[in-house]
C-alpha positions as CSV (number, residue, x, y, z in Angstrom):
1,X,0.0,0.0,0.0
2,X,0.7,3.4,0.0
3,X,3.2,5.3,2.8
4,X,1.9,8.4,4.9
5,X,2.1,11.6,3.3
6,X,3.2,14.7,5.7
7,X,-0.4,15.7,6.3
8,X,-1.0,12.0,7.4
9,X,2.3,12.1,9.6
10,X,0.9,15.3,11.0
11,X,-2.3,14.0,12.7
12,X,-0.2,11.0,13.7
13,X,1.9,13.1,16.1
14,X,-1.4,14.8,17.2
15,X,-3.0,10.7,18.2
16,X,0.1,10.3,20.1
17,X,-0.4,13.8,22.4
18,X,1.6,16.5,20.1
19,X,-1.0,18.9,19.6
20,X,-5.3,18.1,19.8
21,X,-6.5,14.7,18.5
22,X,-8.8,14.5,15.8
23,X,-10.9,12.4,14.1
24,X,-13.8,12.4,11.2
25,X,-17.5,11.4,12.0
26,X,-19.9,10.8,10.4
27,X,-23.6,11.4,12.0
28,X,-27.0,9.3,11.2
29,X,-30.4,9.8,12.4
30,X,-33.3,7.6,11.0
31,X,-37.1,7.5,12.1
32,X,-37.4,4.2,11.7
33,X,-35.9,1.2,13.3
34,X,-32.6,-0.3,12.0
35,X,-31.6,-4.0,12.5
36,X,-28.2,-5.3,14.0
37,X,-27.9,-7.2,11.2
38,X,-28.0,-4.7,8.6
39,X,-25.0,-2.5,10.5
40,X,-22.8,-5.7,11.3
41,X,-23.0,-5.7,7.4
42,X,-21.8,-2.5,6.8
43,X,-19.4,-2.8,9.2
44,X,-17.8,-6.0,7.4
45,X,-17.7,-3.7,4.2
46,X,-15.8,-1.0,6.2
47,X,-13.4,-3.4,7.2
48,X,-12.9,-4.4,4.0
49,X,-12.7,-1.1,2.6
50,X,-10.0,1.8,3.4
51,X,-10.5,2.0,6.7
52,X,-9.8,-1.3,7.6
53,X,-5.7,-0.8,7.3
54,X,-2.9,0.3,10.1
55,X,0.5,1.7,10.1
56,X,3.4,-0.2,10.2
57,X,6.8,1.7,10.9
58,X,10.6,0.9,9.0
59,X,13.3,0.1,11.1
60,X,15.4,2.1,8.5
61,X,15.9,5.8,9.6
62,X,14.1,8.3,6.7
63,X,11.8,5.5,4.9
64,X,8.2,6.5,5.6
65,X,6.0,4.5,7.5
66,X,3.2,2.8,5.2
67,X,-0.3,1.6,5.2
68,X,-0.9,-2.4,5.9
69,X,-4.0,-4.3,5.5
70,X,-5.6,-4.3,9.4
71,X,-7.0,-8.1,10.3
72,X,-10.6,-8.2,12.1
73,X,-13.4,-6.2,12.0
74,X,-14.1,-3.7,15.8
75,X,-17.7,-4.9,15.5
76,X,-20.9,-2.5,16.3
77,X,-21.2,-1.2,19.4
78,X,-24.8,-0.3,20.2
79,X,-25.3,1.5,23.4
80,X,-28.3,2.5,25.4
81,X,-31.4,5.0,24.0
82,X,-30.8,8.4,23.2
83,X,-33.3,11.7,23.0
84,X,-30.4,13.7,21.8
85,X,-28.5,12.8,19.3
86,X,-26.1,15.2,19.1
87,X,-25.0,14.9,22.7
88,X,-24.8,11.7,22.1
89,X,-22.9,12.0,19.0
90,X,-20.0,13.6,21.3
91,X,-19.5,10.2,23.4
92,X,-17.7,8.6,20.4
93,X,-15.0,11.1,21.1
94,X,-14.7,8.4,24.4
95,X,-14.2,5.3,22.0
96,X,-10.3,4.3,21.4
97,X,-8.9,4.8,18.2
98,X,-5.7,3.6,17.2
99,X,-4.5,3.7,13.9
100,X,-1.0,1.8,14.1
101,X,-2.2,-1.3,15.8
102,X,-6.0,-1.2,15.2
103,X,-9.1,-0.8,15.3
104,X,-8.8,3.0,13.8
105,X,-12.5,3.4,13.3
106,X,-15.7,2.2,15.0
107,X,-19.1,2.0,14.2
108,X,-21.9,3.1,17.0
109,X,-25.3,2.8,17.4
110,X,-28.3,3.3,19.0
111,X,-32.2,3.7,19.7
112,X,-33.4,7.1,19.2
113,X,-37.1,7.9,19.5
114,X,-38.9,5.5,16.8
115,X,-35.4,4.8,14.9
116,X,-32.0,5.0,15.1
117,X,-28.6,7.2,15.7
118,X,-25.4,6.0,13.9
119,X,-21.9,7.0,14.2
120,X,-18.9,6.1,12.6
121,X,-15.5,7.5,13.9
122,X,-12.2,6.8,12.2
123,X,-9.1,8.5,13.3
124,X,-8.1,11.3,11.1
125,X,-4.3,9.3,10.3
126,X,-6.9,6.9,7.7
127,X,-8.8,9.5,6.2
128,X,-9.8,12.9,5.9
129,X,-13.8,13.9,5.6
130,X,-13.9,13.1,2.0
131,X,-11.8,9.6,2.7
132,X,-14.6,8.8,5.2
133,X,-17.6,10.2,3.4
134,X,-16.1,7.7,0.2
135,X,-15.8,4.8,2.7
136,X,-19.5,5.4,4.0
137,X,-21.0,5.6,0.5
138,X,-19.0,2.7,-0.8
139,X,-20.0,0.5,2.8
140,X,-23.5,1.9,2.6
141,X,-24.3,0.8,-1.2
142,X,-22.6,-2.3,-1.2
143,X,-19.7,-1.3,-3.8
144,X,-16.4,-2.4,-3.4
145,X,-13.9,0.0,-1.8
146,X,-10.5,-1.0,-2.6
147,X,-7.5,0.0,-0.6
148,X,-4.5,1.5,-2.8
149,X,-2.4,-0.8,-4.1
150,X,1.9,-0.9,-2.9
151,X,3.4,1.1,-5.2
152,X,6.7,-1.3,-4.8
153,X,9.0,1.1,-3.4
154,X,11.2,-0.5,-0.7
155,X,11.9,0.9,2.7
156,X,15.6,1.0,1.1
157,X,14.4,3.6,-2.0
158,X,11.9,5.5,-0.1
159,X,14.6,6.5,2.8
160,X,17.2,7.4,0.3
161,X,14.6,10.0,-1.6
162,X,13.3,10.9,1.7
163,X,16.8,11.6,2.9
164,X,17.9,13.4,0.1
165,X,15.4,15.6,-0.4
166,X,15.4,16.4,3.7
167,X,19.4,16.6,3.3
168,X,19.6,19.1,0.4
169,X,16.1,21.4,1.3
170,X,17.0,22.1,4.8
171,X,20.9,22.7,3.3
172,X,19.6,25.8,1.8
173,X,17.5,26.7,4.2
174,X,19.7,27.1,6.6
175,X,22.1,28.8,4.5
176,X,19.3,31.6,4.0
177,X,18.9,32.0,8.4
178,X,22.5,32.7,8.4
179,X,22.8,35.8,6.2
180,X,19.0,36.8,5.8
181,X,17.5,38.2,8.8
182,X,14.3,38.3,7.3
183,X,14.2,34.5,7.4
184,X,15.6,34.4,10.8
185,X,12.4,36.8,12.0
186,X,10.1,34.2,10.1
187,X,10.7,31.5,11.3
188,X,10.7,33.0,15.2
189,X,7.4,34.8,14.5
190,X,6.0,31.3,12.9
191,X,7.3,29.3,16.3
192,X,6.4,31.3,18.6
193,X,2.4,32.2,17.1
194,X,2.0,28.5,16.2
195,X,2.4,27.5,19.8
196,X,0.7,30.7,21.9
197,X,-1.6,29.6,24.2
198,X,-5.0,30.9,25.8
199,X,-5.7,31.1,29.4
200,X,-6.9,28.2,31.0
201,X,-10.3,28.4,33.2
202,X,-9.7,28.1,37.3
203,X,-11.8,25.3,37.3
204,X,-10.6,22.8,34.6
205,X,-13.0,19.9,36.0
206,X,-16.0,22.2,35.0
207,X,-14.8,22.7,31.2
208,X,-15.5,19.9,28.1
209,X,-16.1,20.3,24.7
210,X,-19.4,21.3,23.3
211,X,-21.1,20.2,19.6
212,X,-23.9,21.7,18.1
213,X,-25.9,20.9,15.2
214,X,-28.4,23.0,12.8
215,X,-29.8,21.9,9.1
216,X,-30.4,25.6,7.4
217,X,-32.7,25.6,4.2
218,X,-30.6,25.5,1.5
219,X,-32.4,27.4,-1.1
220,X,-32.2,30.4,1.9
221,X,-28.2,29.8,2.0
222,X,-27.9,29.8,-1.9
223,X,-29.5,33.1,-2.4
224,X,-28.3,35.1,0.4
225,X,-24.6,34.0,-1.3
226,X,-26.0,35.1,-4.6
227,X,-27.1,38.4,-3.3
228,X,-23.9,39.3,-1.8
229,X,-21.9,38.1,-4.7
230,X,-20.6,35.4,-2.3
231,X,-20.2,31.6,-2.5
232,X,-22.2,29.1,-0.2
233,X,-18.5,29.0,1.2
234,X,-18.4,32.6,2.1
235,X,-21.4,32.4,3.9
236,X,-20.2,30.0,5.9
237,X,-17.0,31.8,6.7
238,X,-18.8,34.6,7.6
239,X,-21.3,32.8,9.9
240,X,-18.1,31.3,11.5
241,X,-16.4,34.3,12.2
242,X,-19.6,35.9,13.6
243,X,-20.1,32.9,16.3
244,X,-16.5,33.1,17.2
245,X,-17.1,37.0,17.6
246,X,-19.9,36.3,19.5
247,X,-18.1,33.5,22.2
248,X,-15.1,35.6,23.1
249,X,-17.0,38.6,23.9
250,X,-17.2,37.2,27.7
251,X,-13.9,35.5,27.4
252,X,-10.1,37.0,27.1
253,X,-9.1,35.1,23.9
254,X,-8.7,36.9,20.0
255,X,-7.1,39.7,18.8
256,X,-7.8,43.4,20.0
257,X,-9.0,44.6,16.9
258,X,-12.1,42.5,16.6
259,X,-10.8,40.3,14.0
260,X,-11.3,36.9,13.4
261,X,-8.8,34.5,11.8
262,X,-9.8,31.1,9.8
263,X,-8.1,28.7,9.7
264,X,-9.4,26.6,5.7
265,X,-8.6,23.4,5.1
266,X,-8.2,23.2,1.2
267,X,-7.9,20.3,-1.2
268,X,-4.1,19.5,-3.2
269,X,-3.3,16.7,-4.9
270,X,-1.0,15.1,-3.2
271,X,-1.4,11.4,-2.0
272,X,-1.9,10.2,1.5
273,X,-5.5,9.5,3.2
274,X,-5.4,13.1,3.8
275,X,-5.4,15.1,0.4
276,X,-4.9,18.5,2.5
277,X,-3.8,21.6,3.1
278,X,-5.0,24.5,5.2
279,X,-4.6,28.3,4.4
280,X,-5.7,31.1,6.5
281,X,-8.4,34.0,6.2
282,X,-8.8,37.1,8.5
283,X,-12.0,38.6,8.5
284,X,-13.4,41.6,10.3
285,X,-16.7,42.7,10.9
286,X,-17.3,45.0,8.7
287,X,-16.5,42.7,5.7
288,X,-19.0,41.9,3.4
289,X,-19.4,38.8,1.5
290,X,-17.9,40.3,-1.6
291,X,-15.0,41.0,0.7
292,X,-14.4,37.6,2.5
293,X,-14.3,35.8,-1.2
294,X,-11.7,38.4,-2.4
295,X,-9.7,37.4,0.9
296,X,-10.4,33.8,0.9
297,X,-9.5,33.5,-3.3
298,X,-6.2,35.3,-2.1
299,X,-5.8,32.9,0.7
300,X,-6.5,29.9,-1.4
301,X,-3.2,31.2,-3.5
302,X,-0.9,30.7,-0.9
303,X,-1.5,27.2,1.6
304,X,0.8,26.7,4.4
305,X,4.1,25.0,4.3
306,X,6.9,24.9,6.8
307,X,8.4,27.7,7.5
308,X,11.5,29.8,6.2
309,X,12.0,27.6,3.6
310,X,12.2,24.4,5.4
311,X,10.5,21.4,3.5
312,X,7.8,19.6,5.1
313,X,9.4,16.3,4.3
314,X,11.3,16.9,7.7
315,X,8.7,15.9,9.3
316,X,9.4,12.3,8.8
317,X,12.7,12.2,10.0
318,X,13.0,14.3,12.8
319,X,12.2,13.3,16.8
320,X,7.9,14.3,17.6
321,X,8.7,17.1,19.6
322,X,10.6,19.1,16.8
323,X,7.8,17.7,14.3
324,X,5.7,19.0,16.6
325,X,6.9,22.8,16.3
326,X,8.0,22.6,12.8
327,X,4.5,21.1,11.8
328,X,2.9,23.9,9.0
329,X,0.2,25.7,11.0
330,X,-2.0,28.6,10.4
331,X,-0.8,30.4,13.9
332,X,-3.3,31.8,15.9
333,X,-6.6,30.8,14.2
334,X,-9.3,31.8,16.0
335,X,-11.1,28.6,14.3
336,X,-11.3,25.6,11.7
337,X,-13.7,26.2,8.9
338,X,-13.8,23.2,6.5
339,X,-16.5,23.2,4.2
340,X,-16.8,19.0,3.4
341,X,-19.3,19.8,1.0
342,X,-22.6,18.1,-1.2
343,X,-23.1,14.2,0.4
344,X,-23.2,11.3,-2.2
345,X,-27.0,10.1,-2.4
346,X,-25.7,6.8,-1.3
347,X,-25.2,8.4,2.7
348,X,-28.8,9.4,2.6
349,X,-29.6,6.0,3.3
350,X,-28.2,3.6,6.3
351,X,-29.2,-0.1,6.8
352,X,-32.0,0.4,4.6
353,X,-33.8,3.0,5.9
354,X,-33.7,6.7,5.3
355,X,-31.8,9.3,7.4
356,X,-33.7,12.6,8.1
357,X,-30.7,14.0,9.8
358,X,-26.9,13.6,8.5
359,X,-23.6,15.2,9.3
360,X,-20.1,15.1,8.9
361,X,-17.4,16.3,10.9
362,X,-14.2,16.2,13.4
363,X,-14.3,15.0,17.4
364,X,-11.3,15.1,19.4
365,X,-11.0,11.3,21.2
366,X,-9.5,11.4,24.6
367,X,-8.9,15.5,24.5
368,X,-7.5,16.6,27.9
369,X,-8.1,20.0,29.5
370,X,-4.1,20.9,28.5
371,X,-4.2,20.0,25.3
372,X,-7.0,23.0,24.5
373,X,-5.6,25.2,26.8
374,X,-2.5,24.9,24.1
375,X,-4.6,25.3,21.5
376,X,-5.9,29.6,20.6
377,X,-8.4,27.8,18.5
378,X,-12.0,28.8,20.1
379,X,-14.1,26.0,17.8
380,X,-13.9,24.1,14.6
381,X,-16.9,24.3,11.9
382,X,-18.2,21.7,9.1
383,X,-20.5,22.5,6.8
384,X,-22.1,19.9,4.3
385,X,-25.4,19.7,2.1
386,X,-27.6,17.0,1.2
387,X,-30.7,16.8,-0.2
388,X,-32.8,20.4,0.2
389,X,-30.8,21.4,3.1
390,X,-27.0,22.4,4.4
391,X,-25.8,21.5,7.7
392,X,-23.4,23.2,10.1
393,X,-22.0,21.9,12.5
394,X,-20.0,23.3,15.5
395,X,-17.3,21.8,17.8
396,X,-16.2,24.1,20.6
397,X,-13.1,23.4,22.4
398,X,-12.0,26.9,23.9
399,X,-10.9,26.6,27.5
400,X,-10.8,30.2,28.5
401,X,-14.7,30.2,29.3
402,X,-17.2,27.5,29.9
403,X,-20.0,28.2,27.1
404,X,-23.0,26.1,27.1
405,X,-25.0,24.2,24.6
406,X,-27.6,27.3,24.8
407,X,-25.4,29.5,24.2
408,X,-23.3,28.2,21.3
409,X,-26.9,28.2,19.8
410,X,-27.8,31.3,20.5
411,X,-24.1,32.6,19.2
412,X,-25.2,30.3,15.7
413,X,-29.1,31.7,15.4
414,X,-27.5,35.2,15.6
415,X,-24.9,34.9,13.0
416,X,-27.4,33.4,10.7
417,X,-29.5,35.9,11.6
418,X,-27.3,38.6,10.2
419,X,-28.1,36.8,6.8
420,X,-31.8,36.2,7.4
421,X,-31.2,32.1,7.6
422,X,-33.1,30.3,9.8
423,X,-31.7,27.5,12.0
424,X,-33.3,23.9,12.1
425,X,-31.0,22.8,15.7
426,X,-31.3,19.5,16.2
């Protein structure tokens, strides 16, 4: 099989405690009834699909670690009725994920009112949002998934090219610190944003993440991006921006002038299970939709690498810790905004029966009270449409105040507001 890009060696470091761990989810809710047997199936063709691999490490110093077919299945773990889904949704976060020895995803499920709530977790090391969304469909519709195949390379070639690339990359870079000071500035300013903190509450043992859930009409969304000569994007960078405005008004996190900066996740085309980049987008709040897309299409020109000219292949080589600080990073973002985008028809339906609620995006399994506190980032955003409707959904991890579900909602139904959409919370 394939070996782990950079981005993919990136949210390895993050499972093993360098940074916050993520991983995907995807989020069912059906009105009627679905049978164990109908998810044990699907979770046989998950196993048999692209999430069903691990990692395997080299012994050789430089060759990249690669992708190995995982043996077993985790199995569907139903668990007892739920009223809310969402909340429940946020207890697969409490499931272990391990994507070097297995299992790195897990299927969940239980009652909920006349049907059912589903979750499927992987870690984000197997697969981005579009990697699990892929897997879902293919598991879901009963169409073969197939795992790349090994490209043939041996530990041998790959840690000679990794090597030598590393070797000649960072030669030059470091040649440029020691006569430009410019560089020198960059990559002090880069270190030393990428890893400011916030403050952490007095109480840690009354802080935890919060999620929160809302289908908005998607003929609403369309227009008012039309109107403004914005995307369905834009929008939803601007509704971002104004929740995160709206949190840290009773907290002591952000920057003084009221701006807000995005931190984009943004597709490339290099391999790995994660196809991604990030870039970065300030907005203020006297921006108008016309003015976020002129930032973001700016933004979109230029996604973050390491910095002052060292190559991101370093990252396989080098101890965690430096991988750690070296690791590209958007700073001091304010907030994740990745827009996963339209759902395949074949996720509308699970176990035979139709889902009137969907969603896809990131939980953070085992996330301790330290770990945020590191972190400036107030909340991470997903946005994705099916069907007649798009749904946004909000994960917020900020550790300098402890928000409530009520008023993360409020925070959502006014930034909507702003844009006359109405919010469907779940």
């Amino acid at each position: 099989m394939t070996r782990l890009s950079v981005v993919d060696e990136i949210f390895l470091r993050t499972h093993r405690g360098f940074g916050i761990p993520v991983a995907m989810q995807g989020l069912w809710v059906t009105e009627e009834p679905i049978t164990p047997g109908a998810l044990d199936l699907i979770d046989a063709r998950l196993a048999e699909g692209r999430l069903g691999v691990r990692i395997v490490s080299s012994r050789l110093p430089g060759a990249r670690r690669r992708w190995v077919r995982a043996s077993g299945r985790p199995g569907v773990r139903w668990t007892e009725p739920t009223d809310d889904p969402v909340r429940w949704a946020e207890s697969g976060a409490d499931v272990s994920l391990d994507p070097e020895y297995g299992p790195g995803w897990r299927l969940t499920a239980a009652p909920c009112g006349n049907g059912t709530a589903v979750s499927l977790v992987c870690s984000h090391v197997i697969a981005d949002a579009r990697g699990l969304i892929d897997a879902a469909a293919a598991a879901l519709s009963g169409v073969p998934d197939p795992i790349a195949p090994d490209d043939g390379t041996t530990d041998t070639a790959d840690a000679l090219a990794t090597l030598s690339t590393v070797v000649g990359r960072t030669a030059v870079a470091v040649s440029a610190l020691a006569v430009s000071r410019a560089r020198r500035a960059e990559l002090m300013q880069y270190l030393q944003a990428s890893r400011t903190g916030t403050p952490a509450p007095a109480r840690p043992d009354a802080w935890e993440a919060l999620s929160v859930s809302t289908d908005v009409e998607a003929t609403q969304w369309d227009r008012v991006a039309a109107d403004g000569a914005g995307t369905p994007n834009v929008v939803f960078l601007s509704v971002v921006a104004a929740v995160v405005a709206t949190l840290r008004c009773s907290g002591t996190s952000g920057d003084t002038d009221g701006s807000v900066l995005l931190g984009v996740p943004m597709k490339v085309e290099a391999g790995g299970a994660n196809a991604i980049s990030v870039t970065a987008v300030r907005i203020t709040e006297s921006d108008s939709l016309a003015d976020i897309r002129r930032r973001a299409k700016t933004a979109y020109r230029s996604p973050l690498t390491g910095p002052a000219g060292f190559p991101d292949e370093l990252l396989h080589v080098v101890p965690e810790r430096a991988a750690a600080l070296l690791a590209p990073s958007t700073g001091r973002r304010d907030a994740l905004c990745s827009n996963i985008g339209p759902l395949p028809e074949a996720v509308r339906t699970i176990g035979g029966r139709p889902a009137v609620r969907v969603a896809a995006r990131a939980i953070h399994p085992g996330l301790r009270h330290e770990q945020s506190a590191a972190s400036p980032t107030i909340l991470s955003a997903y946005l994705c449409r099916h069907d007649h409707a798009y749904t946004l959904s909000v994960v917020v991890t900020d550790p300098a105040l402890t928000h409530s579900v009520e008023q993360v909602r409020d925070a959502i139904a006014t930034a909507l507001g702003h844009h006359h959409l109405t919010p469907d919370f779940w």
